[in-house]
Steps between C-alpha positions, in 0.01 A plus 500: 500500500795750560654412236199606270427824700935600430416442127180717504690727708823546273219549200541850592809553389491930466378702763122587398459232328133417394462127380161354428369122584615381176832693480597349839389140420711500155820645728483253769354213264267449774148342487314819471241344768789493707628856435123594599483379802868624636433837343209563682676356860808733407236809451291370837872504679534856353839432320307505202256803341242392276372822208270458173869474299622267730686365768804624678745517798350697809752781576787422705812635625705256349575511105347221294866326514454374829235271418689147404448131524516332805459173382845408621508661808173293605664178353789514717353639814181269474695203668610693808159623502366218569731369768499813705114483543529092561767642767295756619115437444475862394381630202775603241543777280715578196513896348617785351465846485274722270473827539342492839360211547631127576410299187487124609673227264449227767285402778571164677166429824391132604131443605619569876674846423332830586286631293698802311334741260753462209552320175710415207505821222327756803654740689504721806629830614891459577543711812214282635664121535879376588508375147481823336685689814811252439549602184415891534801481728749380168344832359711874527262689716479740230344246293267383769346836493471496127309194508273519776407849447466728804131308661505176657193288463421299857360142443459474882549738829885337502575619141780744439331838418757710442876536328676632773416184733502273208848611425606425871326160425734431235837628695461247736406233220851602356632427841395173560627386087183566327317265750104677547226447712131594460198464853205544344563763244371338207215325613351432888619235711811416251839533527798441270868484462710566224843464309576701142706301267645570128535397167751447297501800310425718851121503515345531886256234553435345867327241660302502799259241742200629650298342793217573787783453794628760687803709406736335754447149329515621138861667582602127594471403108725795392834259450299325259372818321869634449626130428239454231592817378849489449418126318305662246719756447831292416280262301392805278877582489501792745680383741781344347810466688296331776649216685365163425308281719515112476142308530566371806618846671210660338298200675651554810455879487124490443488256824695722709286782458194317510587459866714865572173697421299369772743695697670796312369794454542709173697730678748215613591395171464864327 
């Protein structure tokens, strides 16, 4: 599904751009029933606008360029994914930045996770969620401010409202190595903890895992959110130079802080 919304997406190739149903379907080589029905989510999401000539992108701070395939990124990261929620039992998220909001490539929940208002292809306000605060904090300040623009939409009572504290949000995300934490500000009665990680070619993405639990439990699962990180990021080619970890240390890693974060404390290991 992605995949088919980064086609669509890179359809619009010039800033401006109007393409019509057709147009887009012949571009992609689509089915045009599919283009149809991912057109009108992408215009329902608001990163698309719809006009009698046709469709395209919603205006954003960021120039058309940014908007690439992430088809690989997902590939690679899906794996790890998967293991940190069978780790965790927390509902896992893969994303990027654009413009302001979080755009989610990946969303990992079993039938026992919490309930989290997010999905594959949506998005949500970046200076609301750890996800989009982790990788705010890779951004020059000055280029925050671009981005966000100078009002702060709350989801919740908890949400960041303006620049000046968001911006002392993200100095002390710096501080502890991109690692970000969110109580409630994107939704009620969920919290989340995050890592940012990059591509190959330097692209911020992060991952993050959300739960009901209190804040003081979450911040237990933060080794694996920087671990899982860093993993995707050397397999993308990012972190090259990296030391390399036999199976069995990697084995006997994973057990050893399986049973060091039912006593550490984030700050511990920070």
């Amino acid at each position: 599904m992605v995949d088919r919304v980064a086609l669509i997406l890179n359809a619009f190739d010039e800033p401006g751009k109007h393409l019509r149903l057709d147009q887009i379907a012949g571009r992609t080589g689509l089915p045009r029933s599919s283009v149809h029905r991912i057109l009108k989510q992408l215009h329902s999401a608001g990163l698309l606008k719809h006009r009698p000539d046709g469709y395209a992108l919603a205006a954003s701070p960021l120039p058309v360029t940014r908007m690439v395939d992430h088809s690989q990124l997902r590939s690679v990261a899906s794996p790890t994914l998967s293991r940190l929620h069978a780790d965790t039992g927390l509902v896992v998220h893969l994303g990027v930045l654009f413009g302001a909001d979080v755009v989610y490539l990946d969303k990992v929940a079993g039938r026992n996770s919490a309930v989290v208002p997010t999905r594959v292809a949506g998005h949500t306000p970046a200076h609301a969620s750890a996800l989009g605060k982790t990788m705010l904090a890779q951004l020059p300040a000055e280029e925050v401010d671009a981005v966000l623009g100078p009002r702060l939409i709350r989801s919740t009572r908890s949400t960041i409202g303006d620049l000046a504290t968001l911006h002392r949000e993200l100095a002390r995300i710096r501080s502890r190595h991109g690692l970000a934490y969110d109580n409630e500000e994107l939704a009620i009665g969920l919290t989340s903890v995050a890592a940012p990680l990059r591509t190959a070619d330097g692209e911020v993405a992060g991952l993050s895992l959300t739960g009901a639990v209190p804040l003081h439990r979450l911040q237990r699962t933060a080794p694996f959110v920087i671990r899982a990180a860093r993993h995707i990021s050397e397999q993308l080619g990012a972190g090259r130079g990296a030391v390399a970890v036999a199976p069995s240390q990697a084995q006997a890693t994973d057990n050893l802080l399986s049973r060091v974060l039912r006593t550490l404390t984030s700050d511990a290991w920070v």
